[in-house]
N, C-alpha and C positions, 0 to 999 in steps of 0.2 A: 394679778389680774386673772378674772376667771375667763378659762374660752369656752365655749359652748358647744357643743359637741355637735347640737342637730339642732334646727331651724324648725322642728317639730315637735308643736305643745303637745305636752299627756292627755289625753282625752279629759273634757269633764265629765261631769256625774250626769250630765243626761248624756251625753255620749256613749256613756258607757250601757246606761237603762236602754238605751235603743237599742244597741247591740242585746242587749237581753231578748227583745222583745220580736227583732227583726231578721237577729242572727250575729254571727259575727262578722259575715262578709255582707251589711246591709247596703252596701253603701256601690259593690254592684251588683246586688240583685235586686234593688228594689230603686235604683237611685233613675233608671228608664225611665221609670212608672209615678216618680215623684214629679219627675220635669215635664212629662207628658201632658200631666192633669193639671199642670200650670199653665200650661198654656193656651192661648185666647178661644181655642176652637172649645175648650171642655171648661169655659166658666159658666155659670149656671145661669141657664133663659129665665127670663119674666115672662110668666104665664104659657099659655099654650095648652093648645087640645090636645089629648089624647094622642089623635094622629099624629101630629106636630112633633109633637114628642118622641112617638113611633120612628119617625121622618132622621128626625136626629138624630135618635140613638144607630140610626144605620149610616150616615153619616159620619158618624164619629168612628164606628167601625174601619170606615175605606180611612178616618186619616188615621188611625193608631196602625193598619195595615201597611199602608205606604210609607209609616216611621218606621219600622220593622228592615230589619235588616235582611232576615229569612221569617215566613209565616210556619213555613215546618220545621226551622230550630225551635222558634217558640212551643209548637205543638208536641214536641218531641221533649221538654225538657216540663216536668211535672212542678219544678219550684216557680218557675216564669212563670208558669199556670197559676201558682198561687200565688205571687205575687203580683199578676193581672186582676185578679180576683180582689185582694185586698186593698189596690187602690183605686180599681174602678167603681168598687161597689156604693162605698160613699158616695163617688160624684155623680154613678146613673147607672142604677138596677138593672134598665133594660139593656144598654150596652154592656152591661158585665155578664147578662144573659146571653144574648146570641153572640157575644166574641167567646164564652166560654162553651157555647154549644156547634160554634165553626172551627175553633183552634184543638180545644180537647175532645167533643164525642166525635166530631166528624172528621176532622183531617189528624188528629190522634190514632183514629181507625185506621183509616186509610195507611197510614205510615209502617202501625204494629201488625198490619197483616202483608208488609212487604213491597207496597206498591209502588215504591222509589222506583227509579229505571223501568218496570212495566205497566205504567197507566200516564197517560198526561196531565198530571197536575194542574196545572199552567193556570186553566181558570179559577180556580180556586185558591190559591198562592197571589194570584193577582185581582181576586175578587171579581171577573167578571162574573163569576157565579157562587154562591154565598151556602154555604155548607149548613144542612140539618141534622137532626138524631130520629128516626123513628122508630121508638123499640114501644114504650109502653101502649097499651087497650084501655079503651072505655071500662070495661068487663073484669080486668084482671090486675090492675094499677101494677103491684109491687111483684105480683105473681110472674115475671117474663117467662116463665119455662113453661105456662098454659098458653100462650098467646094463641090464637088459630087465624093467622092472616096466612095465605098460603102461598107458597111457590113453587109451580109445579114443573115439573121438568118434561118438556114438549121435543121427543124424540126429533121428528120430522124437520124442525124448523130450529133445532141443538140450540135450545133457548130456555127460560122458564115461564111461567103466566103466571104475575102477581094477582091473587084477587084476596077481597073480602068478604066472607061468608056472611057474615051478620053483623049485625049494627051494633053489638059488645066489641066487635074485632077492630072498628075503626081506632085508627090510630091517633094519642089522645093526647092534646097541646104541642105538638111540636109548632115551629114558626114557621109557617109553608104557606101563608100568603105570600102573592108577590109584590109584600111591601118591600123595600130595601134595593127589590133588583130579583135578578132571576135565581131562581134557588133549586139544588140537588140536594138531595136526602141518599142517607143510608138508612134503608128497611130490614127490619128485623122480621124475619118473614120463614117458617116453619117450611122445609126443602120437602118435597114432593117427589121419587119417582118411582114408578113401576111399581106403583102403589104401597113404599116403604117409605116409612119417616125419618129422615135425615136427621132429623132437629134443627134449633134455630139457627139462621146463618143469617148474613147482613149482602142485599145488593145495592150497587150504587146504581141509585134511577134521576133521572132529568126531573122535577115536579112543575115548575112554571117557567115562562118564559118573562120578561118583562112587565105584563099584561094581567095573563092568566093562567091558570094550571094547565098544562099539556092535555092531550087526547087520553082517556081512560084514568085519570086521578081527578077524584072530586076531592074538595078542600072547601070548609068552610069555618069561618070564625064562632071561635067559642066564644060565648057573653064575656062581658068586660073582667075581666080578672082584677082584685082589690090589689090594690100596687100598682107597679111599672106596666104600662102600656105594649106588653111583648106580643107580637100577631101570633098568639095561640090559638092551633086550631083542631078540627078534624079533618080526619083525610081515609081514604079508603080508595081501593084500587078496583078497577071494573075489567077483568081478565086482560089486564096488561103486559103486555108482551116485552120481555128484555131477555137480549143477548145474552149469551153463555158466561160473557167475561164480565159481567155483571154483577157476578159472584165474587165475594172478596177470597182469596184462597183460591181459587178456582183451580190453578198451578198447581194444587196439592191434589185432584179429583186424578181418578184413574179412566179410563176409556179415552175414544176417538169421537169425531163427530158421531152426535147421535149415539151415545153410547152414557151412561153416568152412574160410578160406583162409589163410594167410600170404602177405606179400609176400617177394620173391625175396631170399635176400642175410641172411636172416633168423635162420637157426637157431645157427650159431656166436655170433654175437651175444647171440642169446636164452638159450644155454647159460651164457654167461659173466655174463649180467646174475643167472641161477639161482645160481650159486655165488658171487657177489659179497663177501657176505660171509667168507668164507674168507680174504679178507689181513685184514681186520680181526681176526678170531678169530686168525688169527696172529703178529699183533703183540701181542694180548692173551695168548697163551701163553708170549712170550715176558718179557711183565711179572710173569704169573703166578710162571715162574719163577727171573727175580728176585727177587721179593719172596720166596718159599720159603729163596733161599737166604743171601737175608740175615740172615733169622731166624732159620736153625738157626746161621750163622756165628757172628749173635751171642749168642745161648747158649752157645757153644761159646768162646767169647771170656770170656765172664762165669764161666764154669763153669772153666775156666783159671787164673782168677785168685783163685778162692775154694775150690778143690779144694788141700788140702794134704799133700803128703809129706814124709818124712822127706830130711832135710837127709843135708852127711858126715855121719860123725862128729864127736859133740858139738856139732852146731851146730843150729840150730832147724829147724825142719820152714820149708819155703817152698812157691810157690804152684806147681804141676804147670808151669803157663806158661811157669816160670823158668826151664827144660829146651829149649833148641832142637829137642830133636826132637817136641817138641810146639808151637811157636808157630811154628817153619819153617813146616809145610804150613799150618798157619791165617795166616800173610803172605803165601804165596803163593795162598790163597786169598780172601783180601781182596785183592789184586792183580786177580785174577779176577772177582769180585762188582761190583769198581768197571767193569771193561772189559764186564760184560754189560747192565749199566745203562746205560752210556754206549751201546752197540751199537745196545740196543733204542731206547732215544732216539732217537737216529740214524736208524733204520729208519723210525720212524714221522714222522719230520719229514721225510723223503727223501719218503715217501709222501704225505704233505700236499702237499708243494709240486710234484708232477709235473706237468707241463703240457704237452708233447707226446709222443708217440709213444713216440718214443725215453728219454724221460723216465720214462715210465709203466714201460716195461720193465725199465730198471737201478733203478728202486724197488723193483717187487715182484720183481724178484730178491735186492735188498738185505733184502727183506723175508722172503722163504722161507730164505735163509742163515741171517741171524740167530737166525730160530725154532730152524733144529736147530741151531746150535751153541750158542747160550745154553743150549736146555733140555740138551744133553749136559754141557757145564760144569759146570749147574746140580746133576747127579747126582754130579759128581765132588764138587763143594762142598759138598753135600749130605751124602753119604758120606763123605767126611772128617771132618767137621764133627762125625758122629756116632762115626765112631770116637773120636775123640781127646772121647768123653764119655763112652768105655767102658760096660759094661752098666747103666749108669742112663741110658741113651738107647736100650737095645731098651727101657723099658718105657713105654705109650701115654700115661701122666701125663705125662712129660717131652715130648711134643708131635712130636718126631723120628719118628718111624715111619709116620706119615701122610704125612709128607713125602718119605721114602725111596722109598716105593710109587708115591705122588703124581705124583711129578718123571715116571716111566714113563710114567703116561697123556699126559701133554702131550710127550712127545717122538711116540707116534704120533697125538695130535689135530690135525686141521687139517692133515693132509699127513703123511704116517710121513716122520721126517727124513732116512733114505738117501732116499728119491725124492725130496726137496726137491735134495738137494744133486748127486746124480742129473740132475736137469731143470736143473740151473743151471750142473755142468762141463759139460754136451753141449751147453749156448746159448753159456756161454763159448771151450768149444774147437772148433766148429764155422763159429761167428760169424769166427774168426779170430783173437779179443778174449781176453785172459787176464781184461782188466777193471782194465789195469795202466797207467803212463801213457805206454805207446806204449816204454819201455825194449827191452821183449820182454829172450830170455834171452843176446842180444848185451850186453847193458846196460855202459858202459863204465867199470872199477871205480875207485871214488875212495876216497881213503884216508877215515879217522871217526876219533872217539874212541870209544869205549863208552859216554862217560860225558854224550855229544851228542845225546839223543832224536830228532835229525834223521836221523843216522846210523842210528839203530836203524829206524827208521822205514824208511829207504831199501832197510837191510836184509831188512826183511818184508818189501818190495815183492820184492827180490827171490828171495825163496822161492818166492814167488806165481807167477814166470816162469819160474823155473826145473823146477816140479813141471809149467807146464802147456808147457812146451816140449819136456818127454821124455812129454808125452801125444801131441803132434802128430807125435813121430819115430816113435812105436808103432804111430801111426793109419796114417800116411803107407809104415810097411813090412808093411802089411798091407792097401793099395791092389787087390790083389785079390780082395780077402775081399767077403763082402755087408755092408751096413750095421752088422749086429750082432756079425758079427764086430770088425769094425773099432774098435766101439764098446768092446766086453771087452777090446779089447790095447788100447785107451789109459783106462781108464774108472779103473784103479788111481792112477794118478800125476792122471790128473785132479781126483778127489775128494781128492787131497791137496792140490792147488791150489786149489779150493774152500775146502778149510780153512785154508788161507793166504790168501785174500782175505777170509776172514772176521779171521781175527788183522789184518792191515792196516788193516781198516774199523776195528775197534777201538784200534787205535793210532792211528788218526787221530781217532777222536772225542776221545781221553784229550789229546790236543794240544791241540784246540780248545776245550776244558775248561778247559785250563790255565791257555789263553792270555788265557780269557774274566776270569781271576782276576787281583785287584789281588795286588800284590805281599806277599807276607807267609808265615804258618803257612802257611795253606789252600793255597797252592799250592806251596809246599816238601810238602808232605804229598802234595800230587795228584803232584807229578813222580817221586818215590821211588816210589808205587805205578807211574805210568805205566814209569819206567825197570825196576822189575821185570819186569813183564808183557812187557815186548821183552825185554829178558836171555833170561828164561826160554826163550821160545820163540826166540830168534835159537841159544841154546845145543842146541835140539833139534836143531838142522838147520848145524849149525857144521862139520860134516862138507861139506857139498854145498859150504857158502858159502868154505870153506876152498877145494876144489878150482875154485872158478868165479874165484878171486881174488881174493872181496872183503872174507876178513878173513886177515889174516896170522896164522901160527904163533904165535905173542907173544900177540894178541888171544884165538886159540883158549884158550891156558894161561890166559889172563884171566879168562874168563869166569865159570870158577864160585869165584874169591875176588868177583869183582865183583857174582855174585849173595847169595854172604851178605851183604854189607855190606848187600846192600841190603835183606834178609830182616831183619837185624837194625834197620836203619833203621825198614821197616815195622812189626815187631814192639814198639819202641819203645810205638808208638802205638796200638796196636791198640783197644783200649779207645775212646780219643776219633774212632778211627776207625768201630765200631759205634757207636756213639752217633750217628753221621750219618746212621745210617738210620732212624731218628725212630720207633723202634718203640713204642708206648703202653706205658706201665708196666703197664697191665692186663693186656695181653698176656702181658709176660712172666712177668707174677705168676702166670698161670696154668701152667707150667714150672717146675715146682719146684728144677731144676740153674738156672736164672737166677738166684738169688737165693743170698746166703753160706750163710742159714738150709735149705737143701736138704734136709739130715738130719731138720729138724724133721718131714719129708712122712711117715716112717716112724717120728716117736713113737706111743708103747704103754702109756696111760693105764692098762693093768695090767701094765705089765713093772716088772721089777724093780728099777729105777732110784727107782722113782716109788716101795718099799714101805723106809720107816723101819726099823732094826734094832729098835724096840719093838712096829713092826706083826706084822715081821715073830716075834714071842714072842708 
């Protein structure tokens, strides 16, 4: 007789693809956030205005806050951040807005600038009062270190005086109506004294009460924004007077009352410790948009397989999915989904574990990369997704169209994703650094197979060199031009090399995934996806890689049988593939194309179906 050792089955093959996708400890870091949004307070309203909507989304805030154990563990742990993010975003944009602009810019602030034990919390932790960000301008968007909103430091009354100079200076969509309840903001506001400029620093101000804006802040609504209904607005201050302690850091300023210095060496510093939260928020957008695009994917998976047409002739009607030209771009979309999950992963454990200098740096570049090209991905999967669910995905029941809008806002939050990637080819090709492993675009070519994920790998790398080594010949024949000349003749092939070290990052995570897995389904499943996603993209750029030598003629003809097999492999599976993203059955329930029963969403208890031919006499 056999005895059994443990009472605990082996994971299966989606169990195991979730852990790929969510982590290995998914199960508590994201298992809150699954039960949360199953439950009856966040299933999804029928109709509703704007406001209504608005109304809710604040709402839902005070109940996810009262689940909460602590709101400043939450604020204070950047993974909870992103896993807030990726599973609220599906269910409601605008609640994944202002809980990610109370938990991370505003009480994440507050925390990293030390104000445990010296400031009161209280209302904010307990939502009597609902936390903002005000850093960005009308005038200056990504620019923060131009901002001119000023704060002047008022000897006599050891205070400062917010004001706004000009109507570029108003400060531009934060949510500072008093929709939700009364709300405090942190201002990013350029210190003023004795007519020296500090640089920018952050004060906590009161903005409204229940009602309306307090004495000296005017606040008005910006036109309707396409998407989620967030009370975006502007705001600007009319020489508003706050207290000394006002100041975040204040503790670190030297003098007595009436007295304000800084020590030398100070204000760069102080600015960046201001925006601090911004990699975090960007790591959170990128999970956000993860998670959005899972969820339409797998609707759109589900809806595939239960949408049916007509077969030939004479033969039975079969499922829409059965048609290549509908589950092609849905496997190379899941291709895609798995390599942005893995990315942002990636991103944020690079960010974790930084330790010097040098480290910090190729983090948060890893880190601003990832944001824009996941959330641009994410719209292409997104958009996909809902086409191939045809016009029962323009309408707002089916859950898609929040999400198509959605995906936009998070490609310009937290850094508009051209100037991410912008600020990341000008460090890479200026530094000298493609960000490669020293190949450069000499790299000396060695044969592959296609069918070698090392090879495919090798070959991303080398797209990566070779887009940023015809930036360096553009830079370098334009040697007499000024900086910004120089910058435009090479800034095109460079942002293409950006986008190839981004594809790279992600084909290196998909490895390390793979590698992580015991031998079996789950990693036959990860490698087909992982070898698509290099196909795919090694076939965009087959042209360059042809003439650099490092795929032959043969290989080139290769590529696009070698990419259906593999579209077909993926496709296979698609199904047990969504299912890996552990989406709640509540969820989908509330998606009426999720489920075979769809049609039932538009029966007509007085249509004609429903009236007997004796009713009908």
């Amino acid at each position: 007789m056999t005895v059994p050792l443990t009472d605990t089955a082996p994971p299966s093959t989606t169990e195991l693809l979730t852990g790929v996708l969510l982590g290995p400890e998914f199960r508590r870091e994201h298992g809150f956030w699954q039960r949360l949004i199953s439950t009856e307070p966040f299933r999804r309203p029928v109709g509703g205005t704007p406001d209504e909507r608005l109304e809710l989304a604040y709402d839902r805030l005070r109940i996810l806050n009262h689940s909460l154990d602590s709101g400043a563990r939450l604020a204070s742990d950047p993974r909870a951040l992103a896993a807030l993010h990726a599973w609220l975003g599906p269910v409601d944009p605008a609640l994944t807005t202002v809980a990610g602009i109370h938990y991370n810019l505003f009480l994440g602030s507050l925390l990293d600038h030390g104000c445990v034990g010296r400031r009161d919390l209280s209302d904010y932790l307990t939502m009597r009062r609902i936390g903002t960000f005000l850093c960005t301008e009308v005038a200056h968007g990504n620019n923060a270190a131009a901002m001119e909103t000023t704060a002047t430091y008022d000897r006599e009354r050891d205070g400062f005086v917010l004001h706004t100079p000009n109507a570029g200076a108003q400060k531009f969509m934060p949510n500072t109506s008093p929709a939700g309840g009364a709300k405090s903001g942190l201002v990013a506001a350029r210190l003023v004294a004795d007519g020296c400029d500090h640089g920018v620093r952050l004060f906590l101000v009161p903005l409204t009460d229940d009602v309306r804006p307090l004495p000296g802040i005017r606040v008005r609504r910006l036109p309707a924004r396409m998407g989620s209904p967030v009370d975006h607005c502007l705001t600007s201050f009319d020489r508003l007077f706050v207290a000394r302690d006002a100041l975040l850091g204040s503790g670190e300023e030297g003098g007595g009352p009436g007295e304000f210095r800084t020590g030398p060496g100070d204000r760069r510093r102080r600015f960046l410790t201001s925006i601090g939260r911004v990699t975090p928020g960007r790591i959170s957008m990128s999970a956000c948009a993860a998670g959005s695009a899972r969820a339409t994917l797998a609707v759109a998976v589900r809806y595939g397989g239960h949408r049916l047409i007509s077969g030939a002739r004479g033969a039975s009607p079969v499922p829409v999915d059965a048609h290549r030209t509908h589950h092609g771009p849905l496997a190379s979309a899941m291709a895609t989904v798995f390599a942005m999950s893995l990315l942002y992963r990636r991103a944020q454990e690079r960010w974790e574990a930084r330790t010097d200098e040098d480290g910090r740096t190729e983090a948060a570049r890893l880190v601003d990369v990832a944001k824009a090209w996941i959330t641009w991905r994410a719209r292409e999967v997104i958009v996909e997704s809902r086409e191939r669910c045809g016009a029962q995905a323009l309408l707002e029941n089916n859950g898609m169209t929040e999400l198509v809008t959605g995906v936009e806002g998070a490609i310009t939050a937290e850094g508009d994703n051209i100037a991410l990637y912008a600020k990341a080819a000008a460090d890479m090709l200026f530094a000298g650094s493609s960000g490669g492993d020293g190949g450069g675009s000499g790299r000396v070519p060695r044969p592959g197979d296609l069918a070698d994920p090392r090879f495919l790998r090798r070959l991303l790398a080398s797209v990566q060199d070779i887009w940023f080594a015809r930036a360096r010949e553009r830079a370098l024949a334009t040697a007499g031009a000024d900086a910004l000349g120089r910058w435009n003749a090479a800034s095109g092939p460079a942002l293409r090399g950006v986008e190839a070290y981004a594809y790279r990052q992600a084909a290196e995570a998909y490895a390390e995934a793979r590698a992580a897995l015991p031998e079996g389904a789950a990693r036959d499943r990860l490698g087909e996806l992982e070898r698509l996603f290099a196909v795919e993209w090694v076939a965009r750029n087959s042209g360059d890689l042809l003439a650099a030598g490092l795929l032959s003629g043969d290989q080139v003809d290769a590529l696009a049988e070698t990419g259906e097999e593999l579209i077909a492999a993926v496709a296979a599976h698609s199904r047990e593939l969504a299912d890996s993203f552990a989406l709640p059955e509540e969820l989908l329930a509330d998606w009426p194309i999720a489920g075979p029963g769809y049609a039932d969403a538009y029966d007509d208890p007085r249509g004609p179906w429903t009236t007997s031919p004796a009713d009908a006499r």
